[in-house]
C-alpha positions in Angstrom: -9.8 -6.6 -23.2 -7.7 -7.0 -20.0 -6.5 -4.2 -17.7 -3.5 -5.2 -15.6 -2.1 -3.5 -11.9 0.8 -3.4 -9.7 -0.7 -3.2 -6.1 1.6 -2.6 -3.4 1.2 -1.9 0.4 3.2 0.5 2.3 6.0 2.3 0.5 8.1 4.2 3.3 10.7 6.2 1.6 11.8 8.3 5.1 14.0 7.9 7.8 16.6 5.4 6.3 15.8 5.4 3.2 15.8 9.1 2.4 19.0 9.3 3.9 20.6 7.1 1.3 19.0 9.0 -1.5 20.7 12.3 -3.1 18.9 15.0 -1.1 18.1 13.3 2.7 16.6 15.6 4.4 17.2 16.4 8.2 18.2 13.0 10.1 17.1 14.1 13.7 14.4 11.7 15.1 12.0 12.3 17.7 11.7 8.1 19.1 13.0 6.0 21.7 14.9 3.6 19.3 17.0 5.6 17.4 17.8 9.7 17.2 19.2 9.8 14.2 18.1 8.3 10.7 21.9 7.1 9.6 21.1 4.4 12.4 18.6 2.9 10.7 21.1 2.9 7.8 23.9 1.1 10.3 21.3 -1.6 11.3 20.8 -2.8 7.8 24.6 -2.6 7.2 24.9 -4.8 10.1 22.5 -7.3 8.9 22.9 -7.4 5.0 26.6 -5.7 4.6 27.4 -2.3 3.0 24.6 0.2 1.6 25.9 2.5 -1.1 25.5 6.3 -1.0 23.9 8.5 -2.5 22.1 5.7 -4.6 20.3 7.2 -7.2 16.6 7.7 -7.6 15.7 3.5 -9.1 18.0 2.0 -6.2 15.8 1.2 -3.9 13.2 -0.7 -6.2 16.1 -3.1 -7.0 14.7 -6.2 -9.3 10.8 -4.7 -9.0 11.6 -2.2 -12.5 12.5 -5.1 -14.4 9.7 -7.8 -13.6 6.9 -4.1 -13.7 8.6 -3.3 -17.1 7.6 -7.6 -18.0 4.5 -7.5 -16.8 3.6 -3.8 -17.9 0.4 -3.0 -15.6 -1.7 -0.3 -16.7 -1.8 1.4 -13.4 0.5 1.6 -10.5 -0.6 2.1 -6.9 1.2 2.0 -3.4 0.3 3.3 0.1 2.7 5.7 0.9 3.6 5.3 4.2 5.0 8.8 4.9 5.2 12.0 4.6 7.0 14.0 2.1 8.3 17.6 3.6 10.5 20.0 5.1 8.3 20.9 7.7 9.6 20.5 11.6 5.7 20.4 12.7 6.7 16.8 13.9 3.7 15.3 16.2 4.9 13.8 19.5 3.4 10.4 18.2 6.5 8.3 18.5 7.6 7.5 15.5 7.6 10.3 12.9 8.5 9.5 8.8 9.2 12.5 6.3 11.4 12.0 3.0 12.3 15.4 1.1 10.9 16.6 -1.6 14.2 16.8 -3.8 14.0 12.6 -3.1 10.2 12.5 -4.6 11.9 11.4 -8.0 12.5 7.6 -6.5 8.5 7.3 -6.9 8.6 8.6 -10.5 11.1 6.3 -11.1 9.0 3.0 -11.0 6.5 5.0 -12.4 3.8 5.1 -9.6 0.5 6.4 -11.3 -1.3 6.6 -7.5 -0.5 7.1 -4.3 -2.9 6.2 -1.6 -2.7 8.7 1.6 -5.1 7.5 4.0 -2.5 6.2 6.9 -1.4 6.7 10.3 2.0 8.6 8.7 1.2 11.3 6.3 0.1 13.3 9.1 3.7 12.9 11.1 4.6 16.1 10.4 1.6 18.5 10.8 -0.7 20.2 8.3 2.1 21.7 6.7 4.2 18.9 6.1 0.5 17.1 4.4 0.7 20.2 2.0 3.9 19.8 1.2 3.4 16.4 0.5 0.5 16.9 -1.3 2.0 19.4 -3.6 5.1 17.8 -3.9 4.0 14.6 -5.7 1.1 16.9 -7.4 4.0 18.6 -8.9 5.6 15.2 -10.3 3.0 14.2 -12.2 1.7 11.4 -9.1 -2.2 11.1 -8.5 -3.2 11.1 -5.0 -6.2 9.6 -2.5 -7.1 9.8 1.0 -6.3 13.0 2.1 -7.0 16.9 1.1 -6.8 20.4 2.1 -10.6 19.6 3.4 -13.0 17.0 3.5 -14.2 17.1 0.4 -10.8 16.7 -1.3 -9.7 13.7 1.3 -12.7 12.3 0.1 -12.3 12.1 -3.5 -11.1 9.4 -5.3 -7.8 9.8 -7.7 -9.0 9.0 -11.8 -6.7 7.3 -13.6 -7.1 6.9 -17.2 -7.3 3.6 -18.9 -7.0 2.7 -22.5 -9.7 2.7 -24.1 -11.3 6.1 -22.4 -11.8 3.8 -19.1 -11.2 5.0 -15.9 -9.7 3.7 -12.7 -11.3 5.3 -9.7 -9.1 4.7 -6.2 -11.0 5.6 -3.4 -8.3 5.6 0.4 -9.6 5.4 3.8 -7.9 4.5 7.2 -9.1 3.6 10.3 -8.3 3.9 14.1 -7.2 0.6 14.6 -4.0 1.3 12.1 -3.0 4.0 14.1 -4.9 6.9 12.3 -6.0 9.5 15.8 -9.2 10.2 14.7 -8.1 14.1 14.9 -6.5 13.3 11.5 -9.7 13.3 9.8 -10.7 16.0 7.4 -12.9 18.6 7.8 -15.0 21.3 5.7 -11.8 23.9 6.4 -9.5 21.7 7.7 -6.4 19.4 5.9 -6.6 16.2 6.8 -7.6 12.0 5.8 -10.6 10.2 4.5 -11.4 8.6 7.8 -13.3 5.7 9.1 -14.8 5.6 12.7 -16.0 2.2 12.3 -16.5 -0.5 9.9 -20.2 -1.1 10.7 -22.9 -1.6 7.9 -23.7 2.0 8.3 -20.5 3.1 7.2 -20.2 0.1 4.3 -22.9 2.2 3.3 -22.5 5.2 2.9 -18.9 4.6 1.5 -20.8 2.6 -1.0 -23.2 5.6 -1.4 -20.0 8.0 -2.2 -19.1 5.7 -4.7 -21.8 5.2 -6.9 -22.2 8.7 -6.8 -18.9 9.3 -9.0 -18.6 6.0 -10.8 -19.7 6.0 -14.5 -20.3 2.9 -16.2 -17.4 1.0 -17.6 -15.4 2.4 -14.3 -13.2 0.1 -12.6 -13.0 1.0 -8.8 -10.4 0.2 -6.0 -11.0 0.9 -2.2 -7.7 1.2 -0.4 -7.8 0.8 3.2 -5.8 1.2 6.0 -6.8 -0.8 8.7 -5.6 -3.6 11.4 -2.9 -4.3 13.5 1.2 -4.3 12.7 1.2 -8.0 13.4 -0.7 -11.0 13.0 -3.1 -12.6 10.2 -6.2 -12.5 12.3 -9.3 -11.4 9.8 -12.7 -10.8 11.6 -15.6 -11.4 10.4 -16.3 -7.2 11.0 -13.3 -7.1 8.4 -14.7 -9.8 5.7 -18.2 -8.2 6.2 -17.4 -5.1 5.0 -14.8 -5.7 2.4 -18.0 -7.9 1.1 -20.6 -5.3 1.6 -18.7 -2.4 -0.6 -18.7 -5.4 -3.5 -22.4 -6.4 -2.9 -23.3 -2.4 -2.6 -20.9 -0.4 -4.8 -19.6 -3.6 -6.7 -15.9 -2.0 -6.7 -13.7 -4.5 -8.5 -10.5 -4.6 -6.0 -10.2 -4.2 -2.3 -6.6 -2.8 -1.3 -6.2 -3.9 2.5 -2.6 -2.7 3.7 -1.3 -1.7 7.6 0.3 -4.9 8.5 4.5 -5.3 8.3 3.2 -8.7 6.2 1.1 -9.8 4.4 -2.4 -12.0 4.8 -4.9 -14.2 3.5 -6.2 -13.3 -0.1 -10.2 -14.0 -0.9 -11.9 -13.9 -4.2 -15.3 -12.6 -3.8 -18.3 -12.7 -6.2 -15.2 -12.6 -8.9 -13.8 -9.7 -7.0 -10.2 -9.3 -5.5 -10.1 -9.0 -1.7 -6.8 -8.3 0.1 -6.6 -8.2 3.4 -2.9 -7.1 4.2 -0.5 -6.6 1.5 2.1 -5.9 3.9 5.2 -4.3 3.6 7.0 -3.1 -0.1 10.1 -0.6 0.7 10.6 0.1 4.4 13.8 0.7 6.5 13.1 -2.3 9.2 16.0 -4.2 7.7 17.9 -4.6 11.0 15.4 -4.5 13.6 14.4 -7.8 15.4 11.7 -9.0 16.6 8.5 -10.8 15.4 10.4 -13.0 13.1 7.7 -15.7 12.7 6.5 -13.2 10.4 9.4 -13.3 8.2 8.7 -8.9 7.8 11.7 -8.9 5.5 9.8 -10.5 2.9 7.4 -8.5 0.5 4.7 -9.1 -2.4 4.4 -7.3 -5.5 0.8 -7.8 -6.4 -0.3 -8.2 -10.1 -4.0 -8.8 -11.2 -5.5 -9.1 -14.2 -8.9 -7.8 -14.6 -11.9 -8.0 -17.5 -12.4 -4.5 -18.8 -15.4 -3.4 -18.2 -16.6 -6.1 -15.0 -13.8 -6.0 -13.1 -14.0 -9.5 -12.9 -10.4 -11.3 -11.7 -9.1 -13.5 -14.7 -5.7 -13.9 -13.0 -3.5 -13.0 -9.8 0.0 -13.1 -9.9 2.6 -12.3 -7.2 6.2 -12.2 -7.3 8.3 -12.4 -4.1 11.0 -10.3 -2.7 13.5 -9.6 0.1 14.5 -6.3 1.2 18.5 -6.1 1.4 20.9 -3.2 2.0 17.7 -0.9 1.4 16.8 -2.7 -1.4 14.0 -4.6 -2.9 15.7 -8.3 -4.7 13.8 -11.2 -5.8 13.2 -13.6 -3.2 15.0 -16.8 -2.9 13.2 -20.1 -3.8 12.9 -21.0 0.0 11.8 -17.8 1.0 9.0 -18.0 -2.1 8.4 -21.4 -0.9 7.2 -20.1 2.7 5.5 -17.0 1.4 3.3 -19.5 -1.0 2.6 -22.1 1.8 1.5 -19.2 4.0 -1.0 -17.9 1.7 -2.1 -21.1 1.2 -2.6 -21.9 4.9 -4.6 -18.5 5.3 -6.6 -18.5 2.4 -8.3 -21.7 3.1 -10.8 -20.2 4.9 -11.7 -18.1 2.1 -11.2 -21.2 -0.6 -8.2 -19.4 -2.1 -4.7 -22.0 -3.0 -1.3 -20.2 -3.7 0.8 -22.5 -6.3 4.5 -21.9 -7.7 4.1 -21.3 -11.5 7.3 -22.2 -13.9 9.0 -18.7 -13.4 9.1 -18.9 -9.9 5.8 -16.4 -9.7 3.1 -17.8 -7.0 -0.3 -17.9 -8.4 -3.5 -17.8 -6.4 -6.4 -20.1 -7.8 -10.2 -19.3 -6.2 -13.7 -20.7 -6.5 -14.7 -19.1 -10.3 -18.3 -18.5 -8.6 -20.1 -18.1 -5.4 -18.9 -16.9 -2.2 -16.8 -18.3 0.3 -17.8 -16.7 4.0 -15.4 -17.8 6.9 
């Protein structure tokens, strides 16, 4: 029996994108780009033409529904890159994200089983505006990791049931060097994330110790993590080390790496998926320039098949998009073409090779055994 997924990275449904929906919320901004969340709505316009509004709650998904309702994963999972309130708690951080909750529907609209919470966003808005947002997508049927009204909550993973009786454990964490202030962490009577001072054994460790604890046998497990830099496909070997010790320690099946605007090199390890930046999925950064080597306008829906039971990786598919007039469409064949040779350039340190399959899909091919160490 296989169990398939839709992994995504960051999903950020506020500023822009919340003003296009049917309920936006307040558009005041507290940054030195803009002051008002319409603008990020006029920068897009300028780049990619008109953006209809109020769109309705499946708009911005665009040609994702159709190739999620193909493929039909068993789970769905996304860092949610903001927070989802009313509250006017805003922190003087610099950039502050909020979508309202009348505008939660656009997650229940792809169907999003799990939202990981453990970034340097949920937060924007103060304690209240995490309860809000915890209660809003508790209220909408949406599982939640990486953050709680105290430690112990922040710390628990979300279950998701598989057929079968299985479960899907999803464990979130963040660290400092995604922008998490290491304030944000919970405590024993205080709201806040599942966060990481450092990715040193010790921690692998007793992450890995946390795990085990909860998992049952027959459990698949996923470990989201926020971590890294906006730009750049640097990996050190501090990263690969501990994405390698929570597989040799806790043997979780998937490693969910997400904080950069794009997204990075892919490793199979020991038959388990590794990956390092999944980059961006809905965003508002349509028309803002800059760092355009990157190619930020282009995103990856991740789809892995795993063995029931192992969690061993039998296939990884991706399917490439474009994000235009707040939309998510399918890529064009040049822009698939550069997303696959990228992949391919940055996995060869990990002996990973990104091909174009017959439907235009990319496929990544691995080593079937041993481990590749950079």
């Amino acid at each position: 029996m296989a169990i398939k997924l839709f992994l995504a990275g960051d999903v950020m449904t506020g500023r822009g994108i919340d003003q296009i929906m049917a309920s936006p919320g307040d558009a005041a901004l507290h940054e030195a780009y803009a002051q008002d969340a319409l603008d990020y709505v006029k920068f897009a316009e300028r780049r990619n033409g008109p953006v209809p509004r109020p769109v309705d709650a499946r708009y911005i998904w665009g040609d994702m529904l159709a190739v999620l309702a193909h493929f039909g994963p068993d789970a769905r999972i996304v860092n949610l890159e903001t927070a989802v309130t009313c509250s006017e708690d805003w922190l003087p951080k610099g950039i502050n994200y909020r979508m309202h909750p009348a505008n939660s529907g656009c997650l229940t609209a792809a169907a999003i089983d799990c939202c990981v919470l453990a970034n340097n966003h949920v937060l924007d808005w103060g304690a209240a505006g995490l309860t809000e947002t915890l209660a809003t997508l508790q209220g909408i049927g949406v599982h939640t990791a990486g953050a709680g009204s105290n430690r112990r909550a922040a710390e628990a993973p979300a279950v998701l049931p598989l057929a079968g009786n299985g479960r899907l454990l999803v464990y979130s964490v963040g660290t400092g060097s995604s922008g998490i202030p290491p304030e944000w962490a919970a405590g024993e009577n205080r709201p806040g994330l599942d966060f990481l001072a450092d990715l040193s054994p010790g921690s692998a460790a007793r992450l890995a110790q946390r795990i085990l604890a909860y998992r049952r046998p027959g459990d698949l497990v996923v470990c989201s993590m926020h971590w890294g830099a906006n730009w750049g496909y640097a990996i050190t070997a501090e990263d690969t080390q501990f994405a390698h010790a929570l597989i040799d320690l806790a043997a979780i099946d998937i490693f969910h790496g997400h904080s950069s605007h794009h997204p990075k090199a892919i490793e199979v390890y020991r038959d388990k998926l590794i990956l390092y930046g999944c980059g961006d999925l809905i965003n508002d950064y349509e028309g803002i320039r800059g760092h355009e080597e990157f190619r930020s306008e282009l995103g990856l829906m991740y789809l892995p098949t795993l063995q029931a039971g192992t969690g061993r990786l039998l296939r990884l598919e991706l399917v490439a998009l474009r994000r235009q007039r707040l939309q998510a469409r399918h890529a064009a064949a040049t822009d698939t073409q550069w997303l696959r040779a990228m992949l391919d350039r940055e996995g060869r340190r990990f002996g990973t090779r990104a091909k174009l399959s017959r439907d235009g899909c990319i496929e990544v091919e691995w080593p079937q055994h041993g481990a590749c160490t950079p």
